[in-house]
C-alpha positions in Angstrom: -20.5 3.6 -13.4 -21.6 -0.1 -11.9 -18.5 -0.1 -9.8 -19.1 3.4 -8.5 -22.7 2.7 -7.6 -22.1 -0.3 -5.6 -20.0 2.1 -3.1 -23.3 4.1 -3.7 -20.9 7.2 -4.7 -21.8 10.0 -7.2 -20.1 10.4 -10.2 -17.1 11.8 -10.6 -15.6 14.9 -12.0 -14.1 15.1 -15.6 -10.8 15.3 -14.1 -11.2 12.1 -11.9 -13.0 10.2 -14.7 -9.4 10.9 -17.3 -7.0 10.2 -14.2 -8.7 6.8 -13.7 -9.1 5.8 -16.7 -5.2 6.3 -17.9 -4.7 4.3 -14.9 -6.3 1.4 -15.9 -4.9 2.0 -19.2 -1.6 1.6 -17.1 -2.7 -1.4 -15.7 -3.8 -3.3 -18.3 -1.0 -2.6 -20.7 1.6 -3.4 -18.4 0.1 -7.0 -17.6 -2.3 -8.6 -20.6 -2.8 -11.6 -18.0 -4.9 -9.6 -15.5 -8.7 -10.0 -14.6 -9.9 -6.2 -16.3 -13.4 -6.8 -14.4 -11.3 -7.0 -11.2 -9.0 -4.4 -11.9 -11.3 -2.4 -12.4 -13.2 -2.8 -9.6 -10.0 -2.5 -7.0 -9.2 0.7 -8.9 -12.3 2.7 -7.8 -12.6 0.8 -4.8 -8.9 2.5 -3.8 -10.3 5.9 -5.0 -13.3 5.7 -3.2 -11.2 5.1 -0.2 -9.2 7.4 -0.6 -6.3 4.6 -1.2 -4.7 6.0 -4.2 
């Protein structure tokens, strides 16, 4: 929710939410290395852009 507010963005439908959370699922358990916080945070910013 943080991430989405900084974009000052509503939240997101039920749909949206399940799609981008099995994508950082994706992420994270392809590469145990990665920075989640930042992930995370380029994740939404690509789907608030419309990037994904």
């Amino acid at each position: 929710i943080k991430s989405f507010q900084q974009y000052q963005c509503s939240p997101i439908s039920k749909e949206d939410q399940e799609m981008l959370v099995k994508h950082i699922q994706t992420v994270t358990h392809s590469n145990i290395e990665i920075d989640l916080y930042e992930e995370i945070e380029d994740i939404v910013y690509d789907y608030v852009t419309g990037k994904q």
